[in-house]
KOLPA-888807 format. One record per residue: residue number from 1; chain; x, y, z negated of N, C-alpha, C in turn. Coordinates in Angstrom, 1 decimal, always signed. Atoms other than C-alpha are relative to their C-alpha. Layout:
N
site resi:NUM&chain:A&n.px:X&n.py:Y&n.pz:Z&ca.px:X&ca.py:Y&ca.pz:Z&c.px:X&c.py:Y&c.pz:Z;
...
END
This chain:
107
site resi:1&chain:A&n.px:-0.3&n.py:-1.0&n.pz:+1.1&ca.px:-51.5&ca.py:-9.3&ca.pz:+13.7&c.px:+1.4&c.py:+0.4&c.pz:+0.1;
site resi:2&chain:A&n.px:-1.3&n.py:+0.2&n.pz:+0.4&ca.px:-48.5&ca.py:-7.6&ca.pz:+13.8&c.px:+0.6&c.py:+1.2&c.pz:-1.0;
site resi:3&chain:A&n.px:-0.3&n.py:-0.6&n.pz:+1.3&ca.px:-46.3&ca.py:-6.2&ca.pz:+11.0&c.px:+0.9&c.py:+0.9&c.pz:+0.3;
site resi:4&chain:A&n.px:-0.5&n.py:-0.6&n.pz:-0.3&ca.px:-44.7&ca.py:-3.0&ca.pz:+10.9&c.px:+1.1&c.py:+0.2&c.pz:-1.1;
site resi:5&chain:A&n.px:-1.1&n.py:-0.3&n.pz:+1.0&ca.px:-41.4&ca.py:-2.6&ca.pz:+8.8&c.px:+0.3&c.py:+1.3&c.pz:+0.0;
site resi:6&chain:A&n.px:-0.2&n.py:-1.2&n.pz:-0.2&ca.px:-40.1&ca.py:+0.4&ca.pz:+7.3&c.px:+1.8&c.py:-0.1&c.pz:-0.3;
site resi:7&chain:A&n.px:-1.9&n.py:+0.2&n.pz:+0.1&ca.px:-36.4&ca.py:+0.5&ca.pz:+8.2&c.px:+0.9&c.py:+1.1&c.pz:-1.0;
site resi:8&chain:A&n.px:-1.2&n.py:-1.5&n.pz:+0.5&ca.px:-35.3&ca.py:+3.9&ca.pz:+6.3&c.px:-0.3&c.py:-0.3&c.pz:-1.8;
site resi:9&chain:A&n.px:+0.1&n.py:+0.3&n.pz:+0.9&ca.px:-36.5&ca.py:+2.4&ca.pz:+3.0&c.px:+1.6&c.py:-0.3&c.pz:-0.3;
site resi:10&chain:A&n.px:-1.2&n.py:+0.8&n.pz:+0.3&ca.px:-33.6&ca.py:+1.6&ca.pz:+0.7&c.px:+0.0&c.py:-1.4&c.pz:-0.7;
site resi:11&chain:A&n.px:+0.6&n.py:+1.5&n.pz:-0.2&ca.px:-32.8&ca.py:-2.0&ca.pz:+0.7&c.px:+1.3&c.py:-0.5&c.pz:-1.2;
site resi:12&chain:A&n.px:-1.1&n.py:+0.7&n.pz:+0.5&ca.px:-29.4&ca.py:-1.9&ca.pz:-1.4&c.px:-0.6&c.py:+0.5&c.pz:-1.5;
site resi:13&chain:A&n.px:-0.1&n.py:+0.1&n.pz:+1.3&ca.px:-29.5&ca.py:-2.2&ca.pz:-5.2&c.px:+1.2&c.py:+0.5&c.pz:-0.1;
site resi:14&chain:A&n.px:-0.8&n.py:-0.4&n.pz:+0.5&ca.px:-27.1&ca.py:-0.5&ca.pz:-7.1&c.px:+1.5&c.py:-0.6&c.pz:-0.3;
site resi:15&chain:A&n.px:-0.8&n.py:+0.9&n.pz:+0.5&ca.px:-25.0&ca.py:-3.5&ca.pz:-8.1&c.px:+0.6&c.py:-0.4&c.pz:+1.6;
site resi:16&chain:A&n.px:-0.7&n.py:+0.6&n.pz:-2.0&ca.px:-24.4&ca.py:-4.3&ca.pz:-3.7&c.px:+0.9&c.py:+1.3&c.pz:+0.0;
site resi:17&chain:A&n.px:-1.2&n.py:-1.8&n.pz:-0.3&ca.px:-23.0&ca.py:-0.4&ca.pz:-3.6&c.px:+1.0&c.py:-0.5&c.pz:-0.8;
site resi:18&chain:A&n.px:-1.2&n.py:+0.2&n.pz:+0.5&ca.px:-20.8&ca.py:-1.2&ca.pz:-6.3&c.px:+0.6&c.py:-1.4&c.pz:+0.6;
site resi:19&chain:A&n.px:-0.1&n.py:+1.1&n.pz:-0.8&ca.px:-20.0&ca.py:-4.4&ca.pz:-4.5&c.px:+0.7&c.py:+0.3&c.pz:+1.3;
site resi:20&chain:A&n.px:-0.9&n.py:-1.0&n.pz:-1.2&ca.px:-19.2&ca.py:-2.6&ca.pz:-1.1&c.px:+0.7&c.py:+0.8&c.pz:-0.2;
site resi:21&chain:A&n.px:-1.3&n.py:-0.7&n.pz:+0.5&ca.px:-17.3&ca.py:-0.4&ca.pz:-2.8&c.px:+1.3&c.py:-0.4&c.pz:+0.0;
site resi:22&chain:A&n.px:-1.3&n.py:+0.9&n.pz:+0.1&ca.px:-14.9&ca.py:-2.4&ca.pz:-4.0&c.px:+0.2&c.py:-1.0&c.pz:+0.8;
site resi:23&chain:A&n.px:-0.8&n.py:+0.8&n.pz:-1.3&ca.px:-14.8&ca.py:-4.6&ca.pz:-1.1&c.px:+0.6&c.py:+0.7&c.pz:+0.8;
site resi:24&chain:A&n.px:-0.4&n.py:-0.8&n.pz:-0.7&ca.px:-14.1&ca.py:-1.9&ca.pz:+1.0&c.px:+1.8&c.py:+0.3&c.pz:-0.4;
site resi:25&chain:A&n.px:-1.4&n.py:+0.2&n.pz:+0.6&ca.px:-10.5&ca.py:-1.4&ca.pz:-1.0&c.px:+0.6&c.py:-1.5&c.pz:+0.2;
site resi:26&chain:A&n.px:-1.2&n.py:+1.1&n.pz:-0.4&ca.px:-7.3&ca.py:-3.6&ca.pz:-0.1&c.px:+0.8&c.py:+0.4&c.pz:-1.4;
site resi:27&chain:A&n.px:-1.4&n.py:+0.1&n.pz:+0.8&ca.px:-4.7&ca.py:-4.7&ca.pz:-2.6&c.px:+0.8&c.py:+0.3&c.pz:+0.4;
site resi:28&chain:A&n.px:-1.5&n.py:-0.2&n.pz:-0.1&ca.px:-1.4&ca.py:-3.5&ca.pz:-2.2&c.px:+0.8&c.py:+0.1&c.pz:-1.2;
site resi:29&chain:A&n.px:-1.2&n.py:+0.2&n.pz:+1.0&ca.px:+1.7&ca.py:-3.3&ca.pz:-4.1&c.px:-0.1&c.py:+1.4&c.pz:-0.7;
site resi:30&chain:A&n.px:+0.0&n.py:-0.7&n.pz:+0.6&ca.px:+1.8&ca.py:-0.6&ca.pz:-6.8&c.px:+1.7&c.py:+0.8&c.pz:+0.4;
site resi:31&chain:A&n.px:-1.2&n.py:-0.7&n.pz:-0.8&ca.px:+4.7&ca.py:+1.2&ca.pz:-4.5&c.px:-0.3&c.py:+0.8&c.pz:+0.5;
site resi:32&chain:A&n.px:-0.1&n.py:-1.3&n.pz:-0.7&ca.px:+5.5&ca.py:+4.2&ca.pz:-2.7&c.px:-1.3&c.py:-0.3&c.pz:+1.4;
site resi:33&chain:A&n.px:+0.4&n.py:+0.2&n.pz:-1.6&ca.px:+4.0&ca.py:+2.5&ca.pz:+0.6&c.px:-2.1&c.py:+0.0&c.pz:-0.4;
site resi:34&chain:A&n.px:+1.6&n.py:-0.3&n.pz:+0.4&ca.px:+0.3&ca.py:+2.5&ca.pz:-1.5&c.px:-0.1&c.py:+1.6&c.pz:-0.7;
site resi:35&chain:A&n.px:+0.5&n.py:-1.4&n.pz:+0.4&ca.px:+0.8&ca.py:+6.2&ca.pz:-2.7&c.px:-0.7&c.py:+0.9&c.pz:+0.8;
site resi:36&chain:A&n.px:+0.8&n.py:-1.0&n.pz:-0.4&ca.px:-1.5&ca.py:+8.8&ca.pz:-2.0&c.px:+1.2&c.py:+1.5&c.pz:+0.9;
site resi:37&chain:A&n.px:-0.9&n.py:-0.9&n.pz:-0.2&ca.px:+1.7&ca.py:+11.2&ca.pz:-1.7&c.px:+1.3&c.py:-0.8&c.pz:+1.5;
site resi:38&chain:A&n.px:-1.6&n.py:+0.7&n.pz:-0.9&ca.px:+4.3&ca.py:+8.6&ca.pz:+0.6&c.px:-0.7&c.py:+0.8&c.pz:+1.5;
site resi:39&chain:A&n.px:+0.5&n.py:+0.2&n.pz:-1.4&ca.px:+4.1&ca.py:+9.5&ca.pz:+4.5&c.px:+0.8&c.py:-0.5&c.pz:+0.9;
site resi:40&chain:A&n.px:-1.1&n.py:+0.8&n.pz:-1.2&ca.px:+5.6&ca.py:+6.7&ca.pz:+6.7&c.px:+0.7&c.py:+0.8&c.pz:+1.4;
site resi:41&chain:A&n.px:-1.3&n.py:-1.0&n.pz:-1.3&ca.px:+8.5&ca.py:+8.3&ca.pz:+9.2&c.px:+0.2&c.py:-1.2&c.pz:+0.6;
site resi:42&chain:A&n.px:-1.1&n.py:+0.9&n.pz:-0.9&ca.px:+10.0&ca.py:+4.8&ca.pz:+10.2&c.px:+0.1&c.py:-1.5&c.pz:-0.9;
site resi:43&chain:A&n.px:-0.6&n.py:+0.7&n.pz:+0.5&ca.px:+11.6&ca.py:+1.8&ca.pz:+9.6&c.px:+1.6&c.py:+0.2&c.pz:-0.4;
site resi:44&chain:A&n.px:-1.7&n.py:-0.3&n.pz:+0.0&ca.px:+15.1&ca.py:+1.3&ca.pz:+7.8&c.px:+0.1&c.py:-1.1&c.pz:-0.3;
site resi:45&chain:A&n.px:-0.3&n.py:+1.1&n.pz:+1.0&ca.px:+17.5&ca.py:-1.7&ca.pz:+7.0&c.px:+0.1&c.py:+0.1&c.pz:-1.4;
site resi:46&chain:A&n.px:+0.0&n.py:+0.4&n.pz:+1.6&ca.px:+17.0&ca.py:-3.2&ca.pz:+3.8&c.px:+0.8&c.py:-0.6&c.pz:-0.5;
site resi:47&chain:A&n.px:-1.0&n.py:+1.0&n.pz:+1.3&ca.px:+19.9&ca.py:-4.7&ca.pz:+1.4&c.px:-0.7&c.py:-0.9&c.pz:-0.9;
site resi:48&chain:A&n.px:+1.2&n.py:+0.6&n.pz:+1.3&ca.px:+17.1&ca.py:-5.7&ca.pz:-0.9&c.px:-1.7&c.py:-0.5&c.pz:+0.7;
site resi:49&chain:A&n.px:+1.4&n.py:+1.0&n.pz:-0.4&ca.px:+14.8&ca.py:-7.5&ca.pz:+1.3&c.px:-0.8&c.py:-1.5&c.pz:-0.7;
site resi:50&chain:A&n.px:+0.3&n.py:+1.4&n.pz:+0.7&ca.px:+13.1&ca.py:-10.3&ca.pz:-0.2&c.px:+0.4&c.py:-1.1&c.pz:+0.6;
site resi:51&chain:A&n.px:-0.6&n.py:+1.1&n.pz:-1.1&ca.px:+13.6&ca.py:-12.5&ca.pz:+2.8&c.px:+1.2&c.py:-0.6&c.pz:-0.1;
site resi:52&chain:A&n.px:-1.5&n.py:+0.3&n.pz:-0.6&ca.px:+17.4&ca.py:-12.2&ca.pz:+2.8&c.px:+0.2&c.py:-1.2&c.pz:-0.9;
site resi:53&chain:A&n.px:-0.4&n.py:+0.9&n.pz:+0.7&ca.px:+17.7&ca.py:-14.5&ca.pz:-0.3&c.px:-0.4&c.py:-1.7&c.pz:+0.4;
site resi:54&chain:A&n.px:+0.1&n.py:+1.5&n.pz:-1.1&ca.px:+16.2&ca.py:-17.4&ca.pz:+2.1&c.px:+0.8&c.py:-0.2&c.pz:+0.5;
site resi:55&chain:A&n.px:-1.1&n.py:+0.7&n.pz:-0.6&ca.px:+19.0&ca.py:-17.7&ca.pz:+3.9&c.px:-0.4&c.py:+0.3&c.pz:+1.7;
site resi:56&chain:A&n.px:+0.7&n.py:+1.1&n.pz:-1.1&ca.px:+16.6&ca.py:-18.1&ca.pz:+6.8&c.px:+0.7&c.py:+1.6&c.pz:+1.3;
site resi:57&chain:A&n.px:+0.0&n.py:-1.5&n.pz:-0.6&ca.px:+16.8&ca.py:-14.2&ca.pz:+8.4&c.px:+1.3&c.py:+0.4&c.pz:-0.1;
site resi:58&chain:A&n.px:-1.1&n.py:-1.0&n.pz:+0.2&ca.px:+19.5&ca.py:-12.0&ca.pz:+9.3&c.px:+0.2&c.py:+1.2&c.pz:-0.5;
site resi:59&chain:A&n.px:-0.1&n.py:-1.4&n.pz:+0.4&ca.px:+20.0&ca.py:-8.8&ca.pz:+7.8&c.px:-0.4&c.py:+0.9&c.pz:+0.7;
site resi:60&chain:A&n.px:+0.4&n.py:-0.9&n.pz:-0.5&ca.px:+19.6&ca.py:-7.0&ca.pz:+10.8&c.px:-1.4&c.py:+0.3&c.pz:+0.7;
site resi:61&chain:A&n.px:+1.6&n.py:+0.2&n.pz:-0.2&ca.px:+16.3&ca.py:-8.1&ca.pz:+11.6&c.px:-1.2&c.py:-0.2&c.pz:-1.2;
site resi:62&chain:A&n.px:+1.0&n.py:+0.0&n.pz:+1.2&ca.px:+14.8&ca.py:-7.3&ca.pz:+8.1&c.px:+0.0&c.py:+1.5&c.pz:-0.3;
site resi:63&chain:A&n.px:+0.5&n.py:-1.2&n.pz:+0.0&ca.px:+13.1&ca.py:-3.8&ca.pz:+8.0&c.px:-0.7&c.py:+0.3&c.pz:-0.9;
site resi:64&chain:A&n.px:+1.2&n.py:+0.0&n.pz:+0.6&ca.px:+11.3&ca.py:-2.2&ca.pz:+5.5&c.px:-0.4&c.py:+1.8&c.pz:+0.2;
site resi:65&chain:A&n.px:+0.6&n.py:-1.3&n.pz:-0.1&ca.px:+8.8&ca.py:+0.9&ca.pz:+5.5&c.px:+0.6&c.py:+1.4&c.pz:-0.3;
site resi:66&chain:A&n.px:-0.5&n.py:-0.6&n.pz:+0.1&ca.px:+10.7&ca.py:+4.0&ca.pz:+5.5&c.px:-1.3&c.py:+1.3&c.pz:-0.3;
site resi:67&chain:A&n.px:+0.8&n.py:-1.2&n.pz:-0.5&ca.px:+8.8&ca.py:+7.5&ca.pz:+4.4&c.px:+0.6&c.py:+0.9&c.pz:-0.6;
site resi:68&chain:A&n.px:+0.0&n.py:-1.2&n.pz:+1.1&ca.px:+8.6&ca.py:+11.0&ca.pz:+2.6&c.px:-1.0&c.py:+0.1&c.pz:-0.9;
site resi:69&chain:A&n.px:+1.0&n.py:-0.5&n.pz:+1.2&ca.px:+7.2&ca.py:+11.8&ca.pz:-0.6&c.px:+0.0&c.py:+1.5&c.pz:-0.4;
site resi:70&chain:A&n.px:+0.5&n.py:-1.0&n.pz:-0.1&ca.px:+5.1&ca.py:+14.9&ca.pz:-0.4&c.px:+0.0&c.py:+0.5&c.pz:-2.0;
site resi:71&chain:A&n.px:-0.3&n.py:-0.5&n.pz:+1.5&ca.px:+5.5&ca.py:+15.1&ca.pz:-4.6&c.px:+1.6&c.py:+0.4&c.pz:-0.3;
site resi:72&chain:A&n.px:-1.4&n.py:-0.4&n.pz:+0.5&ca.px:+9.5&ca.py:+14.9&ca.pz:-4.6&c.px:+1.0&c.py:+0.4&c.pz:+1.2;
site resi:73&chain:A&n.px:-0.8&n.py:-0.5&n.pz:-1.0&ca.px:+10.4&ca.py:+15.3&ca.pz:-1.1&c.px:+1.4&c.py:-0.4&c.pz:+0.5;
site resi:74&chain:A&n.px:-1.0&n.py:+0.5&n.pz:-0.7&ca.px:+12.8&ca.py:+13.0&ca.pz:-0.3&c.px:-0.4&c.py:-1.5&c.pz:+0.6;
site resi:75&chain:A&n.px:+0.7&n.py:+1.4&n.pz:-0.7&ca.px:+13.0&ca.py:+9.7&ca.pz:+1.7&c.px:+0.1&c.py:-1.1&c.pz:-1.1;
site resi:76&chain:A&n.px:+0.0&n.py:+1.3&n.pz:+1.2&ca.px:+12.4&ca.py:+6.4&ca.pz:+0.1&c.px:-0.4&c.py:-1.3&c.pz:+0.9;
site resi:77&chain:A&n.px:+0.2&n.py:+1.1&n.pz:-0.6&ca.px:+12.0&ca.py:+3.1&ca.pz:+1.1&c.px:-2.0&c.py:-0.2&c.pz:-0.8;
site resi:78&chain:A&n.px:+1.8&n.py:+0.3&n.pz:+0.2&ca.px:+7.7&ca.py:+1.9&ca.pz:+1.0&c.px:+0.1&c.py:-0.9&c.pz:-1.2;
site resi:79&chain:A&n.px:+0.3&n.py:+0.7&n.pz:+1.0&ca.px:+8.9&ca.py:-0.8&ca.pz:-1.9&c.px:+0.4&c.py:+0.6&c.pz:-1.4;
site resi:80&chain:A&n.px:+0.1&n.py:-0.4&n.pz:+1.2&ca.px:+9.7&ca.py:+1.6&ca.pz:-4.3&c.px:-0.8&c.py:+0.9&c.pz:-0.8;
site resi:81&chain:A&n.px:+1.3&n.py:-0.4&n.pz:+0.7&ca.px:+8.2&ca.py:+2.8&ca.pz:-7.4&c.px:+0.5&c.py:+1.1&c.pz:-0.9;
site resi:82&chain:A&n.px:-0.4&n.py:-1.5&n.pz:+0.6&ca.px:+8.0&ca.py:+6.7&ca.pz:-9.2&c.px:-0.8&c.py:+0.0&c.pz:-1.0;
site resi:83&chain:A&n.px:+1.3&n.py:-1.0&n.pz:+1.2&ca.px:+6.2&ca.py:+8.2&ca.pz:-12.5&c.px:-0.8&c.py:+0.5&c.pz:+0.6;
site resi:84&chain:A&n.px:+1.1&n.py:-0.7&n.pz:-0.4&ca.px:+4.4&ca.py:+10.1&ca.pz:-10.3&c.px:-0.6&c.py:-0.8&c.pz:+1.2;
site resi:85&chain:A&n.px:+0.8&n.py:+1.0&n.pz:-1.2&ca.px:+2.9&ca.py:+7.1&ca.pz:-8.1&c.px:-1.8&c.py:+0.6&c.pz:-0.2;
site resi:86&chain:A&n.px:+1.9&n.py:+0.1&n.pz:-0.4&ca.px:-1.0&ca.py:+8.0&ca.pz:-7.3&c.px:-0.9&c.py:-0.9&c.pz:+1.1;
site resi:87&chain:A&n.px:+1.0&n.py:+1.0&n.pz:-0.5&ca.px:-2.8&ca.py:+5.4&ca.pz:-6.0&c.px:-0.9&c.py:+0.1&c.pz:+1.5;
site resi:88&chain:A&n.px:+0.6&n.py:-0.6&n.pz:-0.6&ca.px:-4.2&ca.py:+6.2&ca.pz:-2.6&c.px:-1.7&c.py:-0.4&c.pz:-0.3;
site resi:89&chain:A&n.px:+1.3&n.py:+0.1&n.pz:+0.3&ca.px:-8.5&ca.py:+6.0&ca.pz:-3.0&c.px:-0.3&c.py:-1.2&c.pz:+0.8;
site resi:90&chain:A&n.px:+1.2&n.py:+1.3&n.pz:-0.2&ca.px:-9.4&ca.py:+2.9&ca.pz:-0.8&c.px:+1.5&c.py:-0.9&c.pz:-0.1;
site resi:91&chain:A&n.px:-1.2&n.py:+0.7&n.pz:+0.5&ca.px:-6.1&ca.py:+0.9&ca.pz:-2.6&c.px:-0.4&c.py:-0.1&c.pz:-1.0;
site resi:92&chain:A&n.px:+0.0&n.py:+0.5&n.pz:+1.1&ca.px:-6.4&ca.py:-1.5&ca.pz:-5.5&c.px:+1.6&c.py:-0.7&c.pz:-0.3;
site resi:93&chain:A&n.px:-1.7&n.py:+0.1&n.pz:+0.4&ca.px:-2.9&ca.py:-1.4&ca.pz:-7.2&c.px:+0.2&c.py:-1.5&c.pz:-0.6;
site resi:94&chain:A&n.px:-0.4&n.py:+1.3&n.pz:+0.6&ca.px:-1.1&ca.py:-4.5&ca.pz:-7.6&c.px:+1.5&c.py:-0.1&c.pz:-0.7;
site resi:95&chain:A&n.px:-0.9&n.py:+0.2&n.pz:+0.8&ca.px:+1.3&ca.py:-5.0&ca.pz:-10.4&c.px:+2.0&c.py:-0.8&c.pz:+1.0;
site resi:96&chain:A&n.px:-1.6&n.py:+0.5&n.pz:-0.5&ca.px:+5.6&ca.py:-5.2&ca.pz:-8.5&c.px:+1.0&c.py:+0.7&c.pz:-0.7;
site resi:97&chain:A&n.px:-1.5&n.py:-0.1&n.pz:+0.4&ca.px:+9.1&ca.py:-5.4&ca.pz:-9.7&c.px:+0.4&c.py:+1.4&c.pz:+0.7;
site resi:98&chain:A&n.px:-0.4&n.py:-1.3&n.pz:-0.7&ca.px:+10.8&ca.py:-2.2&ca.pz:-8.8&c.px:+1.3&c.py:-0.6&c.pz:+0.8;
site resi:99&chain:A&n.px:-1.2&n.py:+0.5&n.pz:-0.3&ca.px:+13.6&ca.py:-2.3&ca.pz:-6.6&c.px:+1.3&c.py:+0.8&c.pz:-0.8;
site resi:100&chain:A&n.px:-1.3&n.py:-0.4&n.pz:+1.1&ca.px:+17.6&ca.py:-2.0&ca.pz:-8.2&c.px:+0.9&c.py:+0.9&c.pz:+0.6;
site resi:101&chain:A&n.px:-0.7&n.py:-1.0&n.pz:-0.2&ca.px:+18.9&ca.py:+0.3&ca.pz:-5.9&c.px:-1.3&c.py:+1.0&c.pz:+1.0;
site resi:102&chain:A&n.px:+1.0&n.py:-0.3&n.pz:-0.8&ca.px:+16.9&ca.py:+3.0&ca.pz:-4.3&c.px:+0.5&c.py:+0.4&c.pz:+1.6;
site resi:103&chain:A&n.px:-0.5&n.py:-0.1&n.pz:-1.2&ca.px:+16.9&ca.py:+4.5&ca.pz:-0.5&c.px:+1.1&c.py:+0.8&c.pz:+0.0;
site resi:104&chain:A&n.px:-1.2&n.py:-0.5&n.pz:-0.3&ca.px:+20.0&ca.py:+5.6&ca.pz:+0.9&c.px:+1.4&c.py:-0.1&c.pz:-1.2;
site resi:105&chain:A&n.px:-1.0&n.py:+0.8&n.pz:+1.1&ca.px:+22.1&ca.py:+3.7&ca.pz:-2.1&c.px:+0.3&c.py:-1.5&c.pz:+1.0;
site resi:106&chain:A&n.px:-0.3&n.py:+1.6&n.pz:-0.7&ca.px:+24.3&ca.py:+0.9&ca.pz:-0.6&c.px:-0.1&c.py:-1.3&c.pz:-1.0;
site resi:107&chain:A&n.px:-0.3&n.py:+1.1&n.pz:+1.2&ca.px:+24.7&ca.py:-2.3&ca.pz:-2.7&c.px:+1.4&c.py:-0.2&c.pz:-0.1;
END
């Protein structure tokens, strides 16, 4: 006897889509570097790297995401954060500290 399957049936429940959905989304940091609007150009040195306060790193070997924001149009470093942040669509925003100086501010 043998059995024939019908493969084009649908096999997912409603509750698995919503399931793959939201798996398919990554957490990131509620920053420029998760906005819909940022578009990465580069890296730059950071003053305000998290690392530095280790001790462990050198200053000149601590980079962070450099881009443009297509809403204000200037550069910014990826860890920081605007009024007008939007979320890009497969990004689940994670609650960060802002930084205290922004890009192209010295300390």
């Amino acid at each position: 006897m043998q059995v024939q399957f019908n493969f084009e049936a649908p096999i997912e429940s409603p509750a698995t889509k919503e399931i793959t959905s939201y798996c398919s989304k990554i957490g990131m940091p509620k920053a420029c570097v998760s906005c819909a609007y940022f578009v990465h150009i580069g890296w730059g040195e950071d003053d305000q790297h998290p690392l530095l306060k280790s001790g462990i790193f050198r200053k000149s070997l601590l980079t962070t995401q450099v881009g443009v924001c297509k809403k204000q149009g200037g550069k910014q470093f990826g860890t920081e954060i605007c009024p007008k942040y939007s979320a890009h669509p497969d990004v689940i925003p994670v609650e960060v500290e802002n930084r205290a100086v922004p890009y192209g501010v010295k300390q």
